[in-house]
Biopython code that builds the backbone (N, CA, C, O; Angstrom):
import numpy as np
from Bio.PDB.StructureBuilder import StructureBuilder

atoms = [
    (1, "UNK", "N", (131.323, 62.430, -9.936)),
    (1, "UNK", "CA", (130.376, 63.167, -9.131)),
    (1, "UNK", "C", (130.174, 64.541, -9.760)),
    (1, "UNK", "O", (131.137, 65.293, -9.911)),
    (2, "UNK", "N", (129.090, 64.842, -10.083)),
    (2, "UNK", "CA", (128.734, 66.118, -11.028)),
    (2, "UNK", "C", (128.632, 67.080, -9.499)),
    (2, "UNK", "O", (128.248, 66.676, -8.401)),
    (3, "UNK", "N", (129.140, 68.530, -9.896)),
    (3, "UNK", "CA", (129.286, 69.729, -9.126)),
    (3, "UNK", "C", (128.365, 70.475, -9.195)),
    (3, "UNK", "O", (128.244, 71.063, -10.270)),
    (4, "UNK", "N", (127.295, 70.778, -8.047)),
    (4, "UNK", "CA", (125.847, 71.279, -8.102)),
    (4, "UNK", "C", (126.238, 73.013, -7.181)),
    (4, "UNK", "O", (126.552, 72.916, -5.994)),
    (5, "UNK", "N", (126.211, 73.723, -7.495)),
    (5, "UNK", "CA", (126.451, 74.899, -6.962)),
    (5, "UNK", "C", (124.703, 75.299, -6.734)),
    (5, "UNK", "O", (123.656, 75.208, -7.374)),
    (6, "UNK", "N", (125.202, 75.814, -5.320)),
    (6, "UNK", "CA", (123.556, 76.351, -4.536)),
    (6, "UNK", "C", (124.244, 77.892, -4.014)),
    (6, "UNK", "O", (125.205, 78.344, -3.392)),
    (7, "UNK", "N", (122.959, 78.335, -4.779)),
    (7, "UNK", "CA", (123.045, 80.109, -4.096)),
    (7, "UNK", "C", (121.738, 80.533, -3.379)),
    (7, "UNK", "O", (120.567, 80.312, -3.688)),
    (8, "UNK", "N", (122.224, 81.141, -2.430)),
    (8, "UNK", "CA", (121.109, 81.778, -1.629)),
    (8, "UNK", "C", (121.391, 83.256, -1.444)),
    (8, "UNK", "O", (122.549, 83.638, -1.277)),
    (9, "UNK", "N", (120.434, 84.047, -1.467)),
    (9, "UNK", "CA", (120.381, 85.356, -1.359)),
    (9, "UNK", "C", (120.528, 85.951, -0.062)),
    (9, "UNK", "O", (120.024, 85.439, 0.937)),
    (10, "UNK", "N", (121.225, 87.053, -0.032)),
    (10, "UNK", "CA", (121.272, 87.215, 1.480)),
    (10, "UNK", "C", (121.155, 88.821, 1.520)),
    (10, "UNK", "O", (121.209, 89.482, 0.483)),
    (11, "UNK", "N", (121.030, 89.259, 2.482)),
    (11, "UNK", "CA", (120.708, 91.084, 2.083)),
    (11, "UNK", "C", (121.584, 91.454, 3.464)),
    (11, "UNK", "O", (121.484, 90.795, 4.498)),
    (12, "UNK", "N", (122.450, 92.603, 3.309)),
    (12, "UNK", "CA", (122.994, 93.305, 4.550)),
    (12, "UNK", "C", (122.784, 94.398, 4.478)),
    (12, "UNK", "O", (123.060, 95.033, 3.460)),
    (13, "UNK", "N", (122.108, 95.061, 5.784)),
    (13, "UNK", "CA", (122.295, 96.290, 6.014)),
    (13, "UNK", "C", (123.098, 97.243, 7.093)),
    (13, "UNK", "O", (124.008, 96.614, 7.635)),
    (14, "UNK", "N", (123.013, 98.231, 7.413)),
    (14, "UNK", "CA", (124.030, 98.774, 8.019)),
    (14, "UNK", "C", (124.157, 100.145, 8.479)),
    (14, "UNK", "O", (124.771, 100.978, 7.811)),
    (15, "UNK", "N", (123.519, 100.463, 9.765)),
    (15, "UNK", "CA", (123.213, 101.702, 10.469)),
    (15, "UNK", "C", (124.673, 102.339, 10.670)),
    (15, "UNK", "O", (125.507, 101.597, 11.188)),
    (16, "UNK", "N", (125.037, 103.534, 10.343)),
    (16, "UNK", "CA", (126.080, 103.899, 10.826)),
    (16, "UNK", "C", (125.894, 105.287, 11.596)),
    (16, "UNK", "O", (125.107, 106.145, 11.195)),
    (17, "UNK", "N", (126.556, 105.409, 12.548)),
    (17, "UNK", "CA", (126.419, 106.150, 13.333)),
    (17, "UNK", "C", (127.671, 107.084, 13.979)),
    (17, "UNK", "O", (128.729, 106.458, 14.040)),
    (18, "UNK", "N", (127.718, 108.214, 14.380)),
    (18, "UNK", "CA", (129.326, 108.429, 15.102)),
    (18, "UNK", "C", (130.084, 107.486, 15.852)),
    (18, "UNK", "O", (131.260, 107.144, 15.724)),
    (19, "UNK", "N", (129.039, 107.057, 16.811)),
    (19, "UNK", "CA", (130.449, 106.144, 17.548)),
    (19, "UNK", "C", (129.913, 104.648, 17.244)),
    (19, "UNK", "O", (130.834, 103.995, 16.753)),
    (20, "UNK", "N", (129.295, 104.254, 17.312)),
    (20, "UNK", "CA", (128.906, 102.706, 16.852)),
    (20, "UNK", "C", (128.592, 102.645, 15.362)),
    (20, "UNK", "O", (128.514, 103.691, 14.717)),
    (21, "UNK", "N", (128.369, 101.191, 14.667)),
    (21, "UNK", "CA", (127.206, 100.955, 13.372)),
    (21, "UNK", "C", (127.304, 99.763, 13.873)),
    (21, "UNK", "O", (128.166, 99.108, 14.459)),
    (22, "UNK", "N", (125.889, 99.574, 13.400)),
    (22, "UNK", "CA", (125.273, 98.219, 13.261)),
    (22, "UNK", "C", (124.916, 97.288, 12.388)),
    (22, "UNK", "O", (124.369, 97.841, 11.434)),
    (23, "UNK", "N", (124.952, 96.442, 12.292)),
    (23, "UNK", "CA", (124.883, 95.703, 11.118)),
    (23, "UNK", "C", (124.274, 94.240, 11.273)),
    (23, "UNK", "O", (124.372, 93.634, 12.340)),
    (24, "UNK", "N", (123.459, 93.549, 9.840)),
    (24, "UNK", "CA", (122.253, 93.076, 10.038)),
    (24, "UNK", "C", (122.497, 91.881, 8.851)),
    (24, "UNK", "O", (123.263, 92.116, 7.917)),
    (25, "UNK", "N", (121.897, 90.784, 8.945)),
    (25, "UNK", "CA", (121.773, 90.080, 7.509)),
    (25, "UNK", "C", (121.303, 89.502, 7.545)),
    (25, "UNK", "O", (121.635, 88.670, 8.390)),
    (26, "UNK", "N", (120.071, 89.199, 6.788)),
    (26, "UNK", "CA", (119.129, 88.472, 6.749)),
    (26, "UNK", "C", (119.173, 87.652, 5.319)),
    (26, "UNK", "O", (120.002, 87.916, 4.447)),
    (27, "UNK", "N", (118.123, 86.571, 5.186)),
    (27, "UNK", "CA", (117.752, 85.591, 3.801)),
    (27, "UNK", "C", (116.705, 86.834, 3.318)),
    (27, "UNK", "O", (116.488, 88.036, 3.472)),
    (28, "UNK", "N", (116.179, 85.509, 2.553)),
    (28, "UNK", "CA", (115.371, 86.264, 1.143)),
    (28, "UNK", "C", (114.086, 86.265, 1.825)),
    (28, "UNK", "O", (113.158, 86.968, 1.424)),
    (29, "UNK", "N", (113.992, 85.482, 2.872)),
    (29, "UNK", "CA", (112.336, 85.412, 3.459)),
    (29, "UNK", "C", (112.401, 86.102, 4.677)),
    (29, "UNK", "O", (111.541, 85.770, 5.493)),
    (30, "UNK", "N", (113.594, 87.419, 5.193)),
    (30, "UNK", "CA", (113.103, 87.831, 5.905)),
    (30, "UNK", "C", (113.916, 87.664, 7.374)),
    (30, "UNK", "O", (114.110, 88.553, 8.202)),
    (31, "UNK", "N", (114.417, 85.966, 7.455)),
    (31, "UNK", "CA", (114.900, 85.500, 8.310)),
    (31, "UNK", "C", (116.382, 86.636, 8.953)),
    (31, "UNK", "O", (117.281, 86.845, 8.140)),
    (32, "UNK", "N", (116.467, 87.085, 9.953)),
    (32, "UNK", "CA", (117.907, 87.832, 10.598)),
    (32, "UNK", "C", (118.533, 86.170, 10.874)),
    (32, "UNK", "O", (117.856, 85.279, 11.387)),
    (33, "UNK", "N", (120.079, 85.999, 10.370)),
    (33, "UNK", "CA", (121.085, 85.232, 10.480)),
    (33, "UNK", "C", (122.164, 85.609, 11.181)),
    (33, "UNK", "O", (123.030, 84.821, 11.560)),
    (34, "UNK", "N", (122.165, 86.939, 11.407)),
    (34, "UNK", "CA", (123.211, 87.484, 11.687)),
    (34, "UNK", "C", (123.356, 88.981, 12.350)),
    (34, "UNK", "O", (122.767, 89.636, 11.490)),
    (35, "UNK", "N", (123.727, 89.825, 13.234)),
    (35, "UNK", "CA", (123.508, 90.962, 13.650)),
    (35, "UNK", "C", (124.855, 91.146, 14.658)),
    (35, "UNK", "O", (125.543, 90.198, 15.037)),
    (36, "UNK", "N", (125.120, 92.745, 15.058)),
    (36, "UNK", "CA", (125.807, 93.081, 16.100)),
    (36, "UNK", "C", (126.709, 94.355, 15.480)),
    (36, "UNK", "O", (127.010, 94.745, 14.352)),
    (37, "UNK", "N", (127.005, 94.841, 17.058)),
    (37, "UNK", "CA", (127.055, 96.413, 16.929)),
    (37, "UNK", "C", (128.816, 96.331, 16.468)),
    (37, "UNK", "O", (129.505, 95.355, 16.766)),
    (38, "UNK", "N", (129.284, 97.377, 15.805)),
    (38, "UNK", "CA", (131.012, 97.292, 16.216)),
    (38, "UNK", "C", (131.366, 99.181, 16.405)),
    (38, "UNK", "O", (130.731, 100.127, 15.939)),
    (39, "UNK", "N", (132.285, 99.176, 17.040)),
    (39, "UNK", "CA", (132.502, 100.546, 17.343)),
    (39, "UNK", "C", (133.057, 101.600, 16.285)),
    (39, "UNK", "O", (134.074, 101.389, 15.625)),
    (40, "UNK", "N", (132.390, 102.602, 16.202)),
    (40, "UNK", "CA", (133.155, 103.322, 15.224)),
    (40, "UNK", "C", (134.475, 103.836, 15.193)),
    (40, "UNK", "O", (134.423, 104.917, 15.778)),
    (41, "UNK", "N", (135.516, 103.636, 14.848)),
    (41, "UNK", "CA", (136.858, 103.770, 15.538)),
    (41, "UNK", "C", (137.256, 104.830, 13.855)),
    (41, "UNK", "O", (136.484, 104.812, 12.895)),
    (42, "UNK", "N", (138.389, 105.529, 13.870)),
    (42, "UNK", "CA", (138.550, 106.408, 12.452)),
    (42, "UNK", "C", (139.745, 105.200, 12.193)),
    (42, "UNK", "O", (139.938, 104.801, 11.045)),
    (43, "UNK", "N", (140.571, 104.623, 13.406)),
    (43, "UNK", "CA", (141.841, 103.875, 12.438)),
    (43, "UNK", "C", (141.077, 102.363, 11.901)),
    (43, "UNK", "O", (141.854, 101.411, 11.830)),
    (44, "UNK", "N", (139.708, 102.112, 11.549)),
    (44, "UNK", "CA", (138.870, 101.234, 11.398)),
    (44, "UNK", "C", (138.425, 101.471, 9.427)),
    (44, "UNK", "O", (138.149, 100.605, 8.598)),
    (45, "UNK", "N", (138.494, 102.505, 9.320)),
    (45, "UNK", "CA", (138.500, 103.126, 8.342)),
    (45, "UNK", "C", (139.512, 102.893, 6.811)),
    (45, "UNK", "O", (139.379, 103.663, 5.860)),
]
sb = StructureBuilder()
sb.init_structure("model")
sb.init_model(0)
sb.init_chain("A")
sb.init_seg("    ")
for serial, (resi, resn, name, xyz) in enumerate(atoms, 1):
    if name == "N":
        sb.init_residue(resn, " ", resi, " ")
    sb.init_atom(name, np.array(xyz, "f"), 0.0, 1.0, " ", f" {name:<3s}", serial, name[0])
structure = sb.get_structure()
């Protein structure tokens, strides 16, 4: 069985803010896959 490797592009971005950031990821066409806030904490760091 020959080994076919598939890549897809994915882009993240990432609002940061004092007490929250947000964060985002979408495909190559645009599509959001993925999102949600997490708290800004310093022992996160």
């Amino acid at each position: 069985m020959e080994n076919q490797e598939s890549r897809v592009e994915i882009i993240l971005g990432v609002d940061t803010q004092l007490d929250i950031h947000v964060g985002v990821v979408i495909d190559a066409a645009g599509r959001v896959l993925g999102n949600g806030p997490r708290a800004s904490r310093r022992q996160n760091w």
